[in-house]
C-alpha positions as CSV (number, residue, x, y, z in Angstrom):
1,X,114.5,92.9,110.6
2,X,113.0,96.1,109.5
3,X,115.4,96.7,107.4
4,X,115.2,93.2,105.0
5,X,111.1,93.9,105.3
6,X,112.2,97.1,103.3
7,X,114.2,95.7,101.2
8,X,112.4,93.1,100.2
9,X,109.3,95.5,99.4
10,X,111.4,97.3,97.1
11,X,112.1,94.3,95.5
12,X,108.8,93.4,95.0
13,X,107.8,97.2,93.9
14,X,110.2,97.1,91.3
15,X,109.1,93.6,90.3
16,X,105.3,95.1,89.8
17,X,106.4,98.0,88.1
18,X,108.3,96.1,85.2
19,X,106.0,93.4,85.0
20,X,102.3,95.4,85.7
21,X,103.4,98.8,85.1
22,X,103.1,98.5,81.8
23,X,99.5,97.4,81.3
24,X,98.5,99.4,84.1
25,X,99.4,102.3,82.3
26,X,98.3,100.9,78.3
27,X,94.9,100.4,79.8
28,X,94.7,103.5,81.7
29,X,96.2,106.3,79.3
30,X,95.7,104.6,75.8
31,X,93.0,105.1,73.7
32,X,91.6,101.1,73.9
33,X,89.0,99.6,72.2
34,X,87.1,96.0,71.8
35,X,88.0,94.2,68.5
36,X,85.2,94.3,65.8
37,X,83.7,90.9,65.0
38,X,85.6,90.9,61.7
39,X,88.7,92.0,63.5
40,X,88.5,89.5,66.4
41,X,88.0,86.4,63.8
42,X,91.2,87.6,61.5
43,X,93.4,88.2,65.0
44,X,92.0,84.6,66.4
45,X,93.0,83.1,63.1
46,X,96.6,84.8,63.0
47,X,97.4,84.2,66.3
48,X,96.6,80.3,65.6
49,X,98.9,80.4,63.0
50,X,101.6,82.5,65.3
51,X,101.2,80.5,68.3
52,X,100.5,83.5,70.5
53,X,97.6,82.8,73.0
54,X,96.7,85.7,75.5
55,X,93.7,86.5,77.6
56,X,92.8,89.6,75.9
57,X,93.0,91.8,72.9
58,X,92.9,95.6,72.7
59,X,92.8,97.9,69.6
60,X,94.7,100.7,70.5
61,X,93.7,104.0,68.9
62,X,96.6,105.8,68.2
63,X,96.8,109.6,67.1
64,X,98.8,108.3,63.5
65,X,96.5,105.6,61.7
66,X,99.3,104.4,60.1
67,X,101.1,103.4,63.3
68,X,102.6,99.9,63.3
69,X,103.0,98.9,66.9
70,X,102.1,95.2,68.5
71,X,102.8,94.0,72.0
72,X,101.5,91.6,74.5
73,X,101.9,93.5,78.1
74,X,101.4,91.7,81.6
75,X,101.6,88.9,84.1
76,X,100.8,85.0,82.9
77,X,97.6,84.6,82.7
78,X,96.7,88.6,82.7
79,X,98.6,89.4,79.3
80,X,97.4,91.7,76.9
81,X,97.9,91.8,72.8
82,X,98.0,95.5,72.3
83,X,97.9,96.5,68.6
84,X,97.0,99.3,66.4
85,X,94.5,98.6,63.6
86,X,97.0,99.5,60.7
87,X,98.7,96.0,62.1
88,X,95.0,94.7,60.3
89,X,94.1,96.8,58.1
90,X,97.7,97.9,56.0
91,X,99.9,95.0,56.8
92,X,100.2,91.6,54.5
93,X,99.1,89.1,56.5
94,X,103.0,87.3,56.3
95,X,104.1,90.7,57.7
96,X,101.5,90.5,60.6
97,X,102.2,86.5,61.2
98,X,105.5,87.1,62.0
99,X,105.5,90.4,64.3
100,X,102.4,87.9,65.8
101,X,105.3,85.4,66.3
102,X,107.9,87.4,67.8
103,X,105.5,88.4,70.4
104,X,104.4,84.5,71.0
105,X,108.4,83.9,71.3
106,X,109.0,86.5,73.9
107,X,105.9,84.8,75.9
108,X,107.1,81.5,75.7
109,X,110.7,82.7,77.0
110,X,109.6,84.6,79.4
111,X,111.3,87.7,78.3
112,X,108.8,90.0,80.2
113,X,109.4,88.4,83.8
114,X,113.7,88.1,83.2
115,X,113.9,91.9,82.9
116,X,111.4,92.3,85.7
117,X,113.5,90.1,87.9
118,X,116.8,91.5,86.8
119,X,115.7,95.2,87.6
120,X,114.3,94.3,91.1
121,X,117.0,92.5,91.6
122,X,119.3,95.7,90.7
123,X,117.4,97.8,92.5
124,X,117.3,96.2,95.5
125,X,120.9,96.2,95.9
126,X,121.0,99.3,95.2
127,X,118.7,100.1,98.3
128,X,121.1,97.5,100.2
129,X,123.8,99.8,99.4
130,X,121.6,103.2,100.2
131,X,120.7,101.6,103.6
132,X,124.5,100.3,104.4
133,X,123.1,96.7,104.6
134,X,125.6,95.4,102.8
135,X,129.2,97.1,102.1
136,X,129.7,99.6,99.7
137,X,132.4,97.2,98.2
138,X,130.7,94.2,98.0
139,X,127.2,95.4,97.0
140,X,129.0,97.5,94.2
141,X,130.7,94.1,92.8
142,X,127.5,92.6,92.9
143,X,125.7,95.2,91.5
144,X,128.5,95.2,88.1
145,X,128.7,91.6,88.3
146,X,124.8,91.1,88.0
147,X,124.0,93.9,85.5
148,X,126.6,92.3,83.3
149,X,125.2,89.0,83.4
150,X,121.2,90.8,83.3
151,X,122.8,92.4,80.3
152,X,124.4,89.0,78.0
153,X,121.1,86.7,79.6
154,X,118.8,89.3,78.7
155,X,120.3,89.3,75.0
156,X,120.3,85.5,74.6
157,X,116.7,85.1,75.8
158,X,115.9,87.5,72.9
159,X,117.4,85.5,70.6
160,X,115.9,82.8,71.8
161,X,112.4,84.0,71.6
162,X,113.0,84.8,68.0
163,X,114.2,81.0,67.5
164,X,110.7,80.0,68.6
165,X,109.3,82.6,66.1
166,X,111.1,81.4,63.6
167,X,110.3,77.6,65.0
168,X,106.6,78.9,64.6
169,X,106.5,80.8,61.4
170,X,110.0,80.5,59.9
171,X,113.0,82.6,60.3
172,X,112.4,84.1,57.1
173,X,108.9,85.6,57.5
174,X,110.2,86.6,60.7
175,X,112.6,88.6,59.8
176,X,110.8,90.1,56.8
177,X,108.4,91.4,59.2
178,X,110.9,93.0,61.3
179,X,112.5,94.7,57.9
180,X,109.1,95.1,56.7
181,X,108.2,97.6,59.9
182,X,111.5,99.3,60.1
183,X,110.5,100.6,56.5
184,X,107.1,101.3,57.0
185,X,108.5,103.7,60.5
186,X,111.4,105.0,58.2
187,X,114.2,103.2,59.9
188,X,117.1,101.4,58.8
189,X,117.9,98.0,61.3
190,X,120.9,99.1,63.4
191,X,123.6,96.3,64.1
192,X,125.4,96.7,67.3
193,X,128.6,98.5,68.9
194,X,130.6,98.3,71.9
195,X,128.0,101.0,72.7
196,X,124.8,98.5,72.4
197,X,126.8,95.9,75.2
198,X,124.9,97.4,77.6
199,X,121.2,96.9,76.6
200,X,119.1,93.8,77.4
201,X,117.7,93.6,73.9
202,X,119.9,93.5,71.3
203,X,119.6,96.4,68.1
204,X,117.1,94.7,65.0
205,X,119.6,94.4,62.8
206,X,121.3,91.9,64.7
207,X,118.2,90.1,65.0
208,X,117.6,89.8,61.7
209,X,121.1,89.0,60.8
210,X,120.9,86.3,63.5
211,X,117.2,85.0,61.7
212,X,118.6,85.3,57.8
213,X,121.5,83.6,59.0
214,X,119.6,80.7,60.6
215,X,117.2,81.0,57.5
216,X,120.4,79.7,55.3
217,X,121.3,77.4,57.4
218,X,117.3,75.9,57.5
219,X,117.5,75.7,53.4
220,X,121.0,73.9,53.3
């Protein structure tokens, strides 16, 4: 009985750490600070037009004021937009719509709380195993046979969430923005290898392929 107690709070450990950890640490060690009025009023009417709704928005200060970076970090009803005021300030507002977007989409699929799940899930088997709960054997099966699956879900709930970007915005812009950022951080979109099939989210290039693609197929 002990032993499933512990088991089950490592589960719930690594749960928190995927899903919290994250904005824990943004609010703690990041240089945040409250929109401007200006600022706030631009964001509110972007993230109309994106469809992202959260429950708070940070400027992050970062240490390169030309850093492009936006993400919404937390729980349901704690999430945080976190963006760098070059997202305002050197972005065309198409460009900022759609990274907007992609963000809303990931929300809206729950992206955050799948790879929370998945690596508690891992984890705690892998404590199973430590602890001789369950048979080496077995638990290793179950451990390849879920981190497969985490790994081809994971990939089609990103693609997902950039369906309901596109749904929002258009595929398009979407993908502009993503092409648009990968310049600006001197990058060239990677496609993927045998070497990406084990990553939750798939490489940008095959996103955007995957959203021109679609694009096409919208203006048949």
């Amino acid at each position: 009985m002990l032993t499933v107690a512990l088991l089950l709070g490592v589960v719930a450990l690594a749960f928190l750490a995927v899903e919290v950890g994250p904005l824990y640490a943004a609010d703690r060690f990041r240089e945040l600070r409250e929109p401007t009025g200006p600022e706030r009023a631009a964001l509110d009417e972007l993230r109309r037009e994106a469809g992202l709704g959260v429950d708070r928005v940070a400027i992050v200060e970062a240490a390169d004021p030309d850093s492009i970076d936006v993400a919404v970090k937390g729980p349901p009803r704690r999430q945080v937009l976190f963006l760098t005021e070059a997202v305002l300030t050197d972005l065309d507002e198409d460009v900022a719509v759609g990274l907007l977007a992609a963000e809303a989409g990931r929300v809206g699929t729950y992206y955050g709380e799948f790879r929370a799940v998945a690596v508690a899930v891992v984890v705690g088997l892998l404590a199973a195993i430590v602890t001789a709960t369950v048979a080496f054997d077995a638990g290793f099966l179950a451990l390849v046979t879920i981190g497969v699956a985490s790994f081809w879900v994971g990939r089609r709930v990103q693609y997902a969430a950039d369906d309901r970007a596109a749904d929002a915005v258009g595929a398009t812009r979407v993908a502009d923005a993503f092409e648009r950022v990968a310049e600006l951080r001197g990058v060239e979109p990677e496609t993927g290898d045998w070497s990406t099939w084990f990553e939750v989210q798939p490489p940008l290039g095959d996103r955007v392929a995957a959203l021109r693609e679609r694009a096409a197929s919208d203006g048949a």
